[in-house]
C-alpha positions in Angstrom: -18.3 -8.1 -5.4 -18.7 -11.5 -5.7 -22.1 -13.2 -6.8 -23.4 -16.4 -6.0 -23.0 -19.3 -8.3 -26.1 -20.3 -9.9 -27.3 -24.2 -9.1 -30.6 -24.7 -11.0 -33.2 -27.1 -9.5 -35.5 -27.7 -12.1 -38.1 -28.8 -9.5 -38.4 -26.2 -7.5 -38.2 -23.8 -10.8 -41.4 -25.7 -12.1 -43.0 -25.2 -8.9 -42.1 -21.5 -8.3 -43.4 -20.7 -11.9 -47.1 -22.5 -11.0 -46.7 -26.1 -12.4 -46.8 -29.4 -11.2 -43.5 -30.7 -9.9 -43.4 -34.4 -11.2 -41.5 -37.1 -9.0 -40.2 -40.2 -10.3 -39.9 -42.6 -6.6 -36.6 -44.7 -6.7 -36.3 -48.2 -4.7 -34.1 -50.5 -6.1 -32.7 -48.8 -9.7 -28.9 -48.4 -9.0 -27.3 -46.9 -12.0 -27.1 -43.4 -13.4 -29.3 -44.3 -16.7 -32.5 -44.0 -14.2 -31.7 -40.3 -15.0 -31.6 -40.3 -18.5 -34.5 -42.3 -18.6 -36.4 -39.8 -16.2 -35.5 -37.2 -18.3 -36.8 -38.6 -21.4 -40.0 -39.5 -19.6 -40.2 -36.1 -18.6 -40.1 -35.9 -14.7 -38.7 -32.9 -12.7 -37.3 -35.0 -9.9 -36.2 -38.4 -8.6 -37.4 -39.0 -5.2 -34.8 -41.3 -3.7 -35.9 -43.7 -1.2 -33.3 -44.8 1.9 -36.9 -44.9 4.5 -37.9 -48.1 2.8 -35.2 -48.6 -0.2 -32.4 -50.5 0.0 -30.1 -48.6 -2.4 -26.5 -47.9 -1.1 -25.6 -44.5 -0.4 -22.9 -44.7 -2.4 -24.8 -46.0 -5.2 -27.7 -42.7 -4.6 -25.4 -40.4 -4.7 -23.8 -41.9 -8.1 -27.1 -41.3 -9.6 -27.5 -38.2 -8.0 -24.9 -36.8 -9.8 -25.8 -37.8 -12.7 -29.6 -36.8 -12.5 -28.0 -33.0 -11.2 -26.4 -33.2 -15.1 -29.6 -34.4 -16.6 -31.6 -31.8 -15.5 -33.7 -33.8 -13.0 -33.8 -32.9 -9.1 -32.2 -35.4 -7.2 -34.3 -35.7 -3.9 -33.4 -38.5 -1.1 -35.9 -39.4 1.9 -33.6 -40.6 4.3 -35.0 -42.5 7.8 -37.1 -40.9 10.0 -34.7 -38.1 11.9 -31.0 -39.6 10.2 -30.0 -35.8 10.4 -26.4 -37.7 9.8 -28.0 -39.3 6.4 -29.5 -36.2 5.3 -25.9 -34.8 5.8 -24.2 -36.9 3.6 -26.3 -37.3 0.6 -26.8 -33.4 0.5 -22.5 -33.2 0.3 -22.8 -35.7 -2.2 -24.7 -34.9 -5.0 -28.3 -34.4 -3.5 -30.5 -31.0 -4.3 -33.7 -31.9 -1.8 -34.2 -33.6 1.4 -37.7 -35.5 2.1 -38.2 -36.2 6.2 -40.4 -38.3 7.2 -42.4 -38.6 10.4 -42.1 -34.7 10.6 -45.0 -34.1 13.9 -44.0 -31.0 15.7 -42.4 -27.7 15.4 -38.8 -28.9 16.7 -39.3 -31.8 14.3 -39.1 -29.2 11.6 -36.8 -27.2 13.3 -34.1 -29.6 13.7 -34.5 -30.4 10.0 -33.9 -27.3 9.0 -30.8 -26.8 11.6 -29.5 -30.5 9.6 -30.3 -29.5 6.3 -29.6 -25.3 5.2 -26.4 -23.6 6.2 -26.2 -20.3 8.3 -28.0 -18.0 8.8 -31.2 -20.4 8.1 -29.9 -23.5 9.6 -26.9 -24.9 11.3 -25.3 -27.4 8.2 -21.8 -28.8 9.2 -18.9 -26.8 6.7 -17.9 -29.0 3.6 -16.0 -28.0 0.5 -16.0 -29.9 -3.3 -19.2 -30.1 -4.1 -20.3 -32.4 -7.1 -22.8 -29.1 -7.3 -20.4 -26.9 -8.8 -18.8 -29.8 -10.9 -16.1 -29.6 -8.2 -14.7 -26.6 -9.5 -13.7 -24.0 -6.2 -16.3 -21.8 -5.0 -15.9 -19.6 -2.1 -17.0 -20.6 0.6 -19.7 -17.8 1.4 -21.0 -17.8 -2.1 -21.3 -21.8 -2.1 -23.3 -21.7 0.6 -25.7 -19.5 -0.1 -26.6 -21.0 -3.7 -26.9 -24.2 -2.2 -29.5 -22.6 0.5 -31.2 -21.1 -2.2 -31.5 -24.8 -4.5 -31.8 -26.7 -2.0 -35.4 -28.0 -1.2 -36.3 -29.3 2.6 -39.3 -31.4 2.9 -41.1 -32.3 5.6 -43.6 -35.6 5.5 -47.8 -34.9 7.1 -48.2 -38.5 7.8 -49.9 -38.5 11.3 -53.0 -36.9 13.2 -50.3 -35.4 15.5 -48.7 -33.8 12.9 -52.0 -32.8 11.5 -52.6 -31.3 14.8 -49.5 -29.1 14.5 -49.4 -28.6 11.1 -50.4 -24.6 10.8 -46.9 -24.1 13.7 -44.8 -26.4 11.3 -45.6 -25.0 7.8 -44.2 -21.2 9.8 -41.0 -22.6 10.5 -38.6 -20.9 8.7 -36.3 -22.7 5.8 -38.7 -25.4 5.4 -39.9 -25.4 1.5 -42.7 -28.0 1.2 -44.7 -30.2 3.0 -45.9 -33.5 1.7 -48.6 -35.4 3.2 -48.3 -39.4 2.8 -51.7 -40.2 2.3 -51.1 -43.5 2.6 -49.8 -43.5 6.4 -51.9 -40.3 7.5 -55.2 -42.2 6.3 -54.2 -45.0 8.2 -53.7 -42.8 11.4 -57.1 -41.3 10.7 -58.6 -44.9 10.7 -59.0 -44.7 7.1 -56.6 -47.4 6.0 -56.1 -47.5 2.4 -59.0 -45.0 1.7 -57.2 -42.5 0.1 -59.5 -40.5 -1.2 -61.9 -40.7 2.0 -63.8 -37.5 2.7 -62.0 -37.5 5.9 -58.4 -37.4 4.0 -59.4 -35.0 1.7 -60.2 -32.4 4.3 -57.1 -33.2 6.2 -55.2 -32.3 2.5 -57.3 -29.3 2.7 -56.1 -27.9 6.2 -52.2 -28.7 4.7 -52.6 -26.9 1.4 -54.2 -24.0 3.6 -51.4 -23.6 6.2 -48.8 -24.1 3.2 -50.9 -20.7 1.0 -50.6 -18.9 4.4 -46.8 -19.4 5.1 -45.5 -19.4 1.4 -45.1 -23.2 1.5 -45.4 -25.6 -1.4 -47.9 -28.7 -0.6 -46.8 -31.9 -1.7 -49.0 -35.1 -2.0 -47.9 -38.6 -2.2 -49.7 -41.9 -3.0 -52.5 -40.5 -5.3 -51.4 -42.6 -8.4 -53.4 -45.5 -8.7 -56.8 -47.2 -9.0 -59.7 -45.4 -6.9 -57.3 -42.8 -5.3 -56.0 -41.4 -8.5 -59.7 -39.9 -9.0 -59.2 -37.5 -6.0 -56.1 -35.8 -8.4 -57.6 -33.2 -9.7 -59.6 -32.0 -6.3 -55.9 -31.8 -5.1 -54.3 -30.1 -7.3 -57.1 -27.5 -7.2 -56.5 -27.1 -3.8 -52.6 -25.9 -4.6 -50.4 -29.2 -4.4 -48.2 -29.3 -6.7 -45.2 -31.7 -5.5 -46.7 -34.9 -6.6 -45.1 -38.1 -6.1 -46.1 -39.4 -9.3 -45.1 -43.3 -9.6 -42.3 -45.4 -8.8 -40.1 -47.3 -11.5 -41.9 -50.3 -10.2 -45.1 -49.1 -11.1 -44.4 -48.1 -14.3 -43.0 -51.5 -15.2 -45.3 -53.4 -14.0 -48.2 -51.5 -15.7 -46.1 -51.5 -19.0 -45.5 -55.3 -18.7 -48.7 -56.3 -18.0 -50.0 -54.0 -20.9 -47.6 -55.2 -23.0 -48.7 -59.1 -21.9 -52.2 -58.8 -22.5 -52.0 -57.3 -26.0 -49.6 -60.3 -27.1 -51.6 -62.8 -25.1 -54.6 -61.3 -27.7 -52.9 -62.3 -30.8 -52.1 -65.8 -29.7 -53.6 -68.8 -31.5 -53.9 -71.0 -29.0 -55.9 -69.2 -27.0 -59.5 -69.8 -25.7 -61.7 -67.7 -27.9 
């Protein structure tokens, strides 16, 4: 008999072993040394942005590939229901698919039917993968390793979805669910206030519906000034997909580090 071909997702190995799954968030990089350079830096994944990015598919799936060879989880949030988008970049080199605006049970439903073949979901047929370094794989046998490596999550970013998250996180096929703090404290009337008492509990009810349906909970937004403090309260609580900067971030911090130590050591100025 036949066995299944193995795929590693470092990612989700991380998080099934009780550590913190680290996400690099990708915007406007477009070529494949992102990955090397998320390797070295020591992230699981790279969280691909199409929702707000403006990266080429093309160009995603490129570094994709690549990141898949490095060792990193390529992930790719594609617009809110692009089943079609979710499609194609999980053909082409993808190991994870982030949805966004995720509110009711057919919500998650229909993202699983787009995203995990049969018997968990209803994924169109395609051969070649970049997966199996194109090499042929029965078809069966593909299938079910992808399942198996492939992560599905689904964004908390509303009160509505709030409302319905303990029916969402039992769908079946769906892997983690990541609250955007940053929209869902908005919708609680908490703009900006990440780490509001308010957000925090609404964290709280995710992480529990995730323990109680085997679920991983991810958090997003949690990596900067005041909000950063509320970390450690939410990792105690069980997240552990983070979404932990963006390459813009970390150049900006570095360069402005990196500014005010030079601008220290120069002559001219003010003392």
């Amino acid at each position: 008999m036949s066995t299944s071909p193995l795929i590693v997702n470092p990612l989700a190995e991380r998080m099934r072993g009780g550590g913190l799954g680290l996400n690099l968030m990708i915007r406007h990089a477009r070529t494949v040394d992102i990955a090397l350079a998320a390797k070295t830096c020591g992230f699981d994944g790279l969280f691909f942005d199409l929702q707000h990015g403006v990266i080429p598919e093309n160009e995603v799936s490129q570094m994709a590939v690549a990141a898949t060879n490095m060792g990193v989880t390529p992930l790719v949030r594609v617009p809110e229901k692009d089943y079609a988008a979710a499609l194609r970049m999980l053909d082409n080199g993808a190991l994870g698919i982030i949805m966004p605006e995720v509110a009711t049970v057919e919500d998650a439903r229909n993202s699983v039917a787009a995203c995990k073949y049969p018997p968990v979901g209803n994924r169109g047929a395609f051969g070649g993968w970049a997966h199996f370094g194109y090499r042929a794989v029965p078809a069966p046998d593909a299938r079910k390793a992808i399942n198996d490596a492939t992560l599905l999550i689904l964004m908390i970013e509303s009160k509505a979805a709030l409302e319905n998250i303990e029916a969402i996180a039992a769908v079946p096929g769906v892997d983690v669910i990541h609250i955007g703090t940053n929209d869902l404290s908005t919708d609680l009337g908490y703009p900006g206030e990440l780490a509001h008492p308010d957000v925090l509990a609404a964290i709280e009810r995710v992480a529990k519906a995730c323990r109680a349906n085997g679920k991983f909970t991810g958090v997003g937004g949690l990596y900067g000034g005041d909000s950063a403090k509320a970390l450690p309260a939410v990792i105690k609580l069980g997240a552990r997909f983070l979404t932990s900067a963006s390459e813009w971030n970390l150049m900006m911090a570095a360069g402005m580090e990196r500014v005010k130590a030079l601008r220290a050591l120069d002559p001219s100025a003010t003392r």
